[in-house]
N, CA, C and O of each residue as an XYZ file, in Angstrom:
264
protein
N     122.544    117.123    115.500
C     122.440    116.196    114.395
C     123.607    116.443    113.448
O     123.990    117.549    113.064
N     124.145    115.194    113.108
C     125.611    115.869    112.235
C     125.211    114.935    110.914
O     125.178    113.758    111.274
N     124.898    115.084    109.507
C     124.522    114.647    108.611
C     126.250    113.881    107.917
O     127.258    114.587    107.883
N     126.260    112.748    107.549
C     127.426    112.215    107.254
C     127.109    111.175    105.716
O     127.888    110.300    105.339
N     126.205    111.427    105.228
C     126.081    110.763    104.032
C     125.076    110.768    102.925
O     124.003    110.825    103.526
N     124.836    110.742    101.704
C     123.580    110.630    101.153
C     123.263    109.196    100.371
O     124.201    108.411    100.230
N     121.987    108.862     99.877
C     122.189    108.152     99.351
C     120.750    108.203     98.699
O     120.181    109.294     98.744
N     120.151    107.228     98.146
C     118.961    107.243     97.428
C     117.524    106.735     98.013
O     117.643    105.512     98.082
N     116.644    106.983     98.320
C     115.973    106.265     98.870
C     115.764    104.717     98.290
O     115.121    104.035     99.089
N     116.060    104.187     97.387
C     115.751    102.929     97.070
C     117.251    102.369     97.794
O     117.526    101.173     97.692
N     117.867    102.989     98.274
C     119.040    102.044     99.225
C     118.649    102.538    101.045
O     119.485    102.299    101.916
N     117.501    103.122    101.339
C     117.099    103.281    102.954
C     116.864    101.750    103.317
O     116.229    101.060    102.521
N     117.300    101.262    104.358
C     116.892    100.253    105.147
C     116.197    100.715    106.677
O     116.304    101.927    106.869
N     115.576    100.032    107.681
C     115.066     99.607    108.738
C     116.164     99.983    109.167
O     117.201     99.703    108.566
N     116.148    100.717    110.331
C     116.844    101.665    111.074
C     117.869    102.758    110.876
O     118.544    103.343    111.723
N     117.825    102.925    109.342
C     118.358    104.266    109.041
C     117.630    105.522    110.141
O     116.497    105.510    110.622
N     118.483    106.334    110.282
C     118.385    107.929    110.343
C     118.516    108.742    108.916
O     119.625    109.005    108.451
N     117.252    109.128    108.241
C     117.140    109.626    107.034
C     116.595    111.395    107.556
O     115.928    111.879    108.471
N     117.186    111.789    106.613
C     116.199    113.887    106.544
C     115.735    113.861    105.549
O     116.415    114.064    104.543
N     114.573    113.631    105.499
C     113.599    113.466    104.355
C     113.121    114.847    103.595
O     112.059    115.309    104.014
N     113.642    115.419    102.744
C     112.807    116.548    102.354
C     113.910    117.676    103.242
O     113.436    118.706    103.723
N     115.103    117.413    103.359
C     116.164    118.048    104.000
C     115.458    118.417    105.238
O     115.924    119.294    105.964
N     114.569    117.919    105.470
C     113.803    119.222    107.257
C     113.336    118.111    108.100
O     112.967    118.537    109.194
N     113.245    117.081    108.001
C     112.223    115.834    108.882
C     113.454    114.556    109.248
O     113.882    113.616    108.577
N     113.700    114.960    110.382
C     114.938    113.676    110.523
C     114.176    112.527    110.993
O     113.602    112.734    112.062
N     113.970    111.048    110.340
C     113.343    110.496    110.359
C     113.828    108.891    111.179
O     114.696    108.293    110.544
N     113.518    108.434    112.024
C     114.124    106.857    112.708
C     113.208    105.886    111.572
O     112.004    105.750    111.784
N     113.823    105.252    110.412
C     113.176    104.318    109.899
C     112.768    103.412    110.461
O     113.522    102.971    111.328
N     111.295    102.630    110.248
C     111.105    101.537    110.716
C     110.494    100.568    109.990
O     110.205     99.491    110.512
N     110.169    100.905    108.415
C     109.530     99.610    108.014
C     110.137    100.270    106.307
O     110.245    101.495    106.378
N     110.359     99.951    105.490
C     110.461    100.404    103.842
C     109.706     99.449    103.117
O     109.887     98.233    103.180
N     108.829    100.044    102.404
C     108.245     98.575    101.616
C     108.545     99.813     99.804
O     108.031    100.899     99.537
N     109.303     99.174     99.187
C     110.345     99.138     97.618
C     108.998     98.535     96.727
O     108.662     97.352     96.668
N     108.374     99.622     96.100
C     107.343     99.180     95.093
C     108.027     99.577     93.801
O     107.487    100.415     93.079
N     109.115     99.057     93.487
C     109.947     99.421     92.516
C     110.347    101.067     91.813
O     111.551    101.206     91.593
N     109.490    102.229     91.472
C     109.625    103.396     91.445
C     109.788    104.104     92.239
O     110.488    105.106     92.383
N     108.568    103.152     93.268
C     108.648    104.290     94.493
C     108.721    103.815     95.656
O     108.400    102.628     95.718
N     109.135    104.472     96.960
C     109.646    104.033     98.334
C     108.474    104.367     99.403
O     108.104    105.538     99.489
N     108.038    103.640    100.000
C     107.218    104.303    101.068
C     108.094    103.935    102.321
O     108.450    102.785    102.578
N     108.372    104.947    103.004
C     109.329    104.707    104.385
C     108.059    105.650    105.485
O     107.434    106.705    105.379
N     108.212    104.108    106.915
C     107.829    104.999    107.924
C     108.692    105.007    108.998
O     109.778    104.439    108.884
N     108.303    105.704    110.291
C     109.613    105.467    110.815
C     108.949    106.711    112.095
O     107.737    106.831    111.914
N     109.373    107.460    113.086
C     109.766    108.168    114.129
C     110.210    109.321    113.315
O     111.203    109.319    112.587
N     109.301    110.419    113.519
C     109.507    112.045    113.465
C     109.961    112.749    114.415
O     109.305    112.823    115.454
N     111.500    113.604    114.248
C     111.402    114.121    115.487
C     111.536    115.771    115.498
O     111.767    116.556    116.418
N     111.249    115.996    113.830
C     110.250    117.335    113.881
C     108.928    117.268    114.497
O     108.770    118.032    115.449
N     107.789    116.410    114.117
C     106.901    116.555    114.875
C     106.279    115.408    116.183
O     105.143    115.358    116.655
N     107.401    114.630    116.493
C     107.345    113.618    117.433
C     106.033    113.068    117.456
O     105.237    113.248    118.377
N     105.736    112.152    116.064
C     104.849    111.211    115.706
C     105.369    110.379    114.884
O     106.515    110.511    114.455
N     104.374    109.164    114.483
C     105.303    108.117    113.417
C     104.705    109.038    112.240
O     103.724    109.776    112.324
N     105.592    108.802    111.041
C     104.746    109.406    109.570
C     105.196    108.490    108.676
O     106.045    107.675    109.039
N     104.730    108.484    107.463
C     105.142    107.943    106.167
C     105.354    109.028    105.317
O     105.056    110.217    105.423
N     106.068    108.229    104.239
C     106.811    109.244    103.181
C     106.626    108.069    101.867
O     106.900    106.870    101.907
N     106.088    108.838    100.765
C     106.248    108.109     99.847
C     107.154    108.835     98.760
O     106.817    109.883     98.208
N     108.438    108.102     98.496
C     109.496    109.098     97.820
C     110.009    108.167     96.597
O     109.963    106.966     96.863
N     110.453    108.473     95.400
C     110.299    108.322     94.179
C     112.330    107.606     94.186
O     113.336    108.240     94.506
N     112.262    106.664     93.876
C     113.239    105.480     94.036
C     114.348    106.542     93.986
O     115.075    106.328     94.957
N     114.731    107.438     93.385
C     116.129    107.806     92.883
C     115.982    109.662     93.580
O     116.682    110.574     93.142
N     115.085    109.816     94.531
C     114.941    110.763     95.350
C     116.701    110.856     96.667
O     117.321    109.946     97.218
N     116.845    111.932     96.677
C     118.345    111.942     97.652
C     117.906    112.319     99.060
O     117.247    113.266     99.492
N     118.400    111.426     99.548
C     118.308    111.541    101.570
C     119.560    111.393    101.831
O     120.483    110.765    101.313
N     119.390    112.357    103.085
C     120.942    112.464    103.800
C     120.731    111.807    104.997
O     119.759    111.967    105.734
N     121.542    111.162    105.148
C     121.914    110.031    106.706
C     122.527    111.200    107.613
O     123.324    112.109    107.379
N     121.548    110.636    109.180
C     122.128    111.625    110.121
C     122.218    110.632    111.423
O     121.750    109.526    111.697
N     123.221    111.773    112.216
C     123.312    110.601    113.618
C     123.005    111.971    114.519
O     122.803    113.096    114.060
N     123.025    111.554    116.008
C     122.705    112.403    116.913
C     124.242    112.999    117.186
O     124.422    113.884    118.023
């Protein structure tokens, strides 16, 4: 995994590669933007299940690729 960017969660879109919480590299698949806060779900492949994350608009995620 080579991490190449950060950004905020209120800028994650549908098919980002996000590390949520620096440890959970995450395949986005849906963001629904309740203005403060972000709920992103998506493909875990710490624990190879889908999960959600509910993260606070101006929270920092790093973009990763394989």
């Amino acid at each position: 995994m080579t991490v190449y960017d950060t950004i905020t969660a209120d800028q994650i879109e549908v098919a980002d590669q996000v590390l949520v919480n620096n440890i959970d590299p995450v395949e986005v698949t849906k963001v629904v933007d309740s203005g403060d806060s972000i709920m992103v779900k998506g493909y875990s492949h710490l624990t190879g299940d889908d999960v959600s994350y509910i993260l606070t608009a101006d929270t920092e995620v790093a973009l990763w690729s394989a």
